[in-house]
N, C-alpha and C positions, 0 to 999 in steps of 0.2 A: 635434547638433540633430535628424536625424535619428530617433537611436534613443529622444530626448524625443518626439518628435509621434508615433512606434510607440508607444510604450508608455499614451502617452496614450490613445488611440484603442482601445485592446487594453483598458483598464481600462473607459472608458467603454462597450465592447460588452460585456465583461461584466455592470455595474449595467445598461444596456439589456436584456439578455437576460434577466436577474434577474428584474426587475422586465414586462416583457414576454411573458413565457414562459409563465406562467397564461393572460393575457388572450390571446394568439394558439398556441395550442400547437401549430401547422406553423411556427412561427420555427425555423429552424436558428442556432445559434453563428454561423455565417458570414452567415445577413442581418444580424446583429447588429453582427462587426464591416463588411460593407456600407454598413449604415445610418448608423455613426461615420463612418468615412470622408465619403462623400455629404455629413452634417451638415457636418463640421467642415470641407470645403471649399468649404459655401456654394451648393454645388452644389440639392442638393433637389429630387429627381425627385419626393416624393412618394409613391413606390410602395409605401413603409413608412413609417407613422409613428407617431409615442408615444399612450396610449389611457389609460394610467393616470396619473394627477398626478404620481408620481414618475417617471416615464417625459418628461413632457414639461417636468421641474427637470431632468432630467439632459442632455435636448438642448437648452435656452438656455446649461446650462454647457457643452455640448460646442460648440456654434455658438463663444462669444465664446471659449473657447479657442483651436480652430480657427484662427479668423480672425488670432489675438496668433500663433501658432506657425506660420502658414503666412509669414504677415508675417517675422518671422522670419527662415525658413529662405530666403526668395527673397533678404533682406538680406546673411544669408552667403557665398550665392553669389554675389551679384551683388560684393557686395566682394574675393571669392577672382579675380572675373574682371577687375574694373578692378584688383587689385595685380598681377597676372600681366604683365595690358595694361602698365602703369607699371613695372613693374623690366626689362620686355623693352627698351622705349622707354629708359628712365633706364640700361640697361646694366648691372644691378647683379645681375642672375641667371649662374647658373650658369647652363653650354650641355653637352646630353647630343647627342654626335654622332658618327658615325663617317666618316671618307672626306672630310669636307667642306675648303673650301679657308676659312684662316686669312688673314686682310691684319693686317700689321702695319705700326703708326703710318700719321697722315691728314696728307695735303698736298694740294696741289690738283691732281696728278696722281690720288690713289685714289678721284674718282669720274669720272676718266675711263676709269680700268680695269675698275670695276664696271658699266659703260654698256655698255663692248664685250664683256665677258664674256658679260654677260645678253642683249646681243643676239646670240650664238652660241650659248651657253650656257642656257636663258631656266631651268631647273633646279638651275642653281648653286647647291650651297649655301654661302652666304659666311657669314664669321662678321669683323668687323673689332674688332681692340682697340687700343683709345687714348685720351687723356683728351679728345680737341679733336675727337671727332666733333658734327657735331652734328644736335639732333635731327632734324631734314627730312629726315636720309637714307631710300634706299629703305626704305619699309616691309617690304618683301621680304630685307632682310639684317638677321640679328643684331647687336648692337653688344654688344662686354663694355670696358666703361671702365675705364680705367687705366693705368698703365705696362708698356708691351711689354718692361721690363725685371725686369718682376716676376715671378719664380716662380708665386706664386699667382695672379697675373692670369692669365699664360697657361695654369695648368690649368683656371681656368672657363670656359675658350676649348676646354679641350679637344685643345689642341695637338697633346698626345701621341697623338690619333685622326685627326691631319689629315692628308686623300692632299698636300692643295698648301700651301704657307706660303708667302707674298708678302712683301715688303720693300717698301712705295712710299714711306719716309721720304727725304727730299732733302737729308739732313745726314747726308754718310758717316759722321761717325766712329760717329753711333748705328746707322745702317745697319751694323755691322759689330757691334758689339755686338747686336743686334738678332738677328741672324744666327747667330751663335754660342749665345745662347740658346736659340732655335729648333731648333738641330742639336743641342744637348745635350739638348732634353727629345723629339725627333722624330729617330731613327736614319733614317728609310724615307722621311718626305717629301721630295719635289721642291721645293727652296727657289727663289722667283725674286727676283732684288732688281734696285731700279734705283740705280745711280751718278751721279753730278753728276760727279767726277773720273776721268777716263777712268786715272790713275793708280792709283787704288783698284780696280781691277777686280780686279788676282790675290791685292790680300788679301780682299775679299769672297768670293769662289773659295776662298780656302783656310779661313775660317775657317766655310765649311761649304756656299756658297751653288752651286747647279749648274747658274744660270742669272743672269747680270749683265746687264742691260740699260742703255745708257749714255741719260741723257737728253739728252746734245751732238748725238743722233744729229738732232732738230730743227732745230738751228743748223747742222748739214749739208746740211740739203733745202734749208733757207732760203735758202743758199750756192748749192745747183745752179738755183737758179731763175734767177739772173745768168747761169751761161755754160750748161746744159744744161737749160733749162727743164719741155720732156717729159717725163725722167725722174724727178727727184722728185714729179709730180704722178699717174706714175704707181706708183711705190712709195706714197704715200697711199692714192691708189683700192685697190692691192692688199690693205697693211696694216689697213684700217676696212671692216669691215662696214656700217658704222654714214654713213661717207661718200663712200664708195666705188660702184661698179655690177658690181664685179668683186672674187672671193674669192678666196685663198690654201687649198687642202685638201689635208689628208693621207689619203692610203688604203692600204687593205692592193692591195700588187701582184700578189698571186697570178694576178687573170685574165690576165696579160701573163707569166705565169711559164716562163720557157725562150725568151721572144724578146727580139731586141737594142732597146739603145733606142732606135735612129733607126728602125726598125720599131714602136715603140712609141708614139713620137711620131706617125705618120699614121694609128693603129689610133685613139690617142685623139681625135683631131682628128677625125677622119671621122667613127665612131662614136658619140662620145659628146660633143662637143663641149669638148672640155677638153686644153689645151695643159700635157704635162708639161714640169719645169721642173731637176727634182732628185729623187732617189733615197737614200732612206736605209736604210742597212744594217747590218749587227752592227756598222760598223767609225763608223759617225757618216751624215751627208748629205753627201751627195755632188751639187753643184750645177753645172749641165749635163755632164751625165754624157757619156765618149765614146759615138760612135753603136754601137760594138759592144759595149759592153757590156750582159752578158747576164743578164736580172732572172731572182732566186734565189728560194728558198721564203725567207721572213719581211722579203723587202723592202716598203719603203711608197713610193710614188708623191706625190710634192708637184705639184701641179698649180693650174695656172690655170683657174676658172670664170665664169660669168656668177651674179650676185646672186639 
C-alpha cells in the first residue's frame, strides 16, 4: 500500500512538473513532488498551485486519489492493529521472549499467583498457557491457548527461553506430566509446581520439578488457628505482600561478612530495622542459624521487614 501511494504521487509530480515547468520556471522537481503530496493529503496550503488547464485535471485526479489511498492505507493499519489486539487477547499469537516466567495450566489458584507476583514483581513478564484462561485476565500478561501438553503449544510460549516455569494445575497426575514436558523442552528453568497430594511431592521433584509447593499447607494454618492462633496469622502477614504489613526478603549478605549471626542479628535490628531470620548458603537455607556462626562471601540474608 505504501509503495502504491509512492508511486502515485511520484507519477503525478512528474505530469505536474510537466505540465507546470513552462508556466513557472523556478519550480523545482521537489515542489512538484511537495505539491503531490500536500494535494493528495488534502492538506492545501496553497503556496503552489496549477496555472494551466492541464495542471489543474491533474490535481482533482490527484486530490480524489489521494483521499481513496490515504483511506486506504489508515484501513490497513488500523486492521494490522485490531488483529494484533485480537490474537494477543484470543491467545493465538506466537510470544518472542526471552527470560520470561511461563505458568502452566489455570485453576483458581493461578491468579492468585499472578496478583502477588505483580505485586512484588510489578515487571514480570508472564506468559500463561491453557485452554480455560479467560478473557479478563491481566491485560498486562500474555495468554497462548492450548494444551500445556502440546509441543507446539509450548513453543509459542517460548518455553524453551523461559528463566521460571510454574505448574499451578490442581490435578497432579497432569501436574507431572506437565512438568516433565517443561523439563524436556527447558534444561535451565527453575520449575515450580503446586501438589494437592502431599504424596506426590518426590515424583513431581523427580520428574524434573525444583520446587513443589503443597496446597494442604492452607488446611494447616486453618488447623493452627484452633490451638495456636498467632502463628498462622502471622505466617500469612509474612507470606503476602498483598495482605500482609510485614515482608519476607532475601539479600546479598556481604555487608555482615566475617561476623557471627547473633552479632548480626542486633546490627540488623538497630540499624536497619530488619529482623534476620535464616541464612542461605552454597549448602541450601539454613533457618535460625547458630549465633556463632560466621556469614561467608555469597551468603544471602532472609529477613524480616516492614511493608
Amino acid at each position: 500500500m505504501l509503495a502504491t501511494l509512492a508511486t502515485i504521487l511520484v507519477i503525478s509530480a512528474a505530469i505536474f512538473y510537466m505540465f507546470e515547468r513552462s508556466a513557472n520556471p523556478g519550480m523545482s522537481f521537489l515542489d512538484a513532488v511537495y505539491w503531490a503530496f500536500i494535494t493528495a493529503t488534502t492538506i492545501g496550503y496553497g503556496d503552489i498551485t496549477p496555472t494551466t488547464p492541464p495542471s489543474k485535471i491533474v490535481a482533482m485526479i490527484v486530490a480524489v486519489a489521494g483521499i481513496a489511498a490515504f483511506t486506504a492505507l489508515v484501513g490497513v493499519v488500523a486492521d494490522a492493529l485490531v488483529d494484533s489486539a485480537t490474537r494477543r487477547i484470543l491467545g493465538i499469537g506466537s510470544v518472542k521472549k526471552r527470560g520470561h516466567i511461563v505458568v502452566l495450566g489455570w485453576s483458581p489458584l493461578t491468579p492468585v499467583f499472578i496478583r502477588e507476583l505483580k505485586s512484588n514483581v510489578p515487571q514480570a513478564d508472564i506468559v500463561i498457557v491453557d485452554e480455560k484462561v479467560p478473557l479478563t485476565v491481566d491485560e498486562n500478561v500474555q495468554v497462548v491457548r492450548g494444551d500445556p501438553l502440546d509441543r507446539n503449544v509450548l513453543e509459542k510460549a517460548a518455553i524453551s527461553q523461559a528463566r521460571y516455569i510454574v505448574v499451578t494445575e490442581l490435578d497432579d497426575s497432569r501436574a507431572v506430566l506437565e512438568v516433565l514436558h517443561a523439563r524436556k523442552a527447558n534444561k535451565q528453568a527453575s520449575i515450580i509446581a503446586l501438589v494437592v497430594d502431599d504424596e506426590n511431592i518426590e515424583i513431581l521433584e523427580q520428574a524434573g520439578a525444583n520446587h513443589v509447593v503443597p496446597v494442604t499447607i492452607a488446611a494447616m494454618l486453618a488447623a493452627s488457628f484452633i490451638f495456636e492462633p498467632s502463628v498462622p496469622q502471622v505466617i500469612i502477614d509474612l507470606a503476602s505482600s498483598t495482605l500482609g504489613k510485614t515482608d519476607v526478603i532475601e539479600e546479598d549478605a556481604s555487608r555482615f561478612m566475617g561476623m557471627r549471626f547473633s552479632d548480626v542479628l542486633v546490627e540488623a535490628k538497630t540499624r536497619y530495622n530488619k529482623i534476620p531470620i535464616a541464612v542461605r548458603t552454597s549448602n541450601g537455607v539454613v533457618v535460625n542459624p547458630p549465633g556463632d556462626y560466621v556469614i561467608k562471601e555469597g551468603d544471602h540474608l532472609i529477613s524480616i521487614v516492614n511493608s
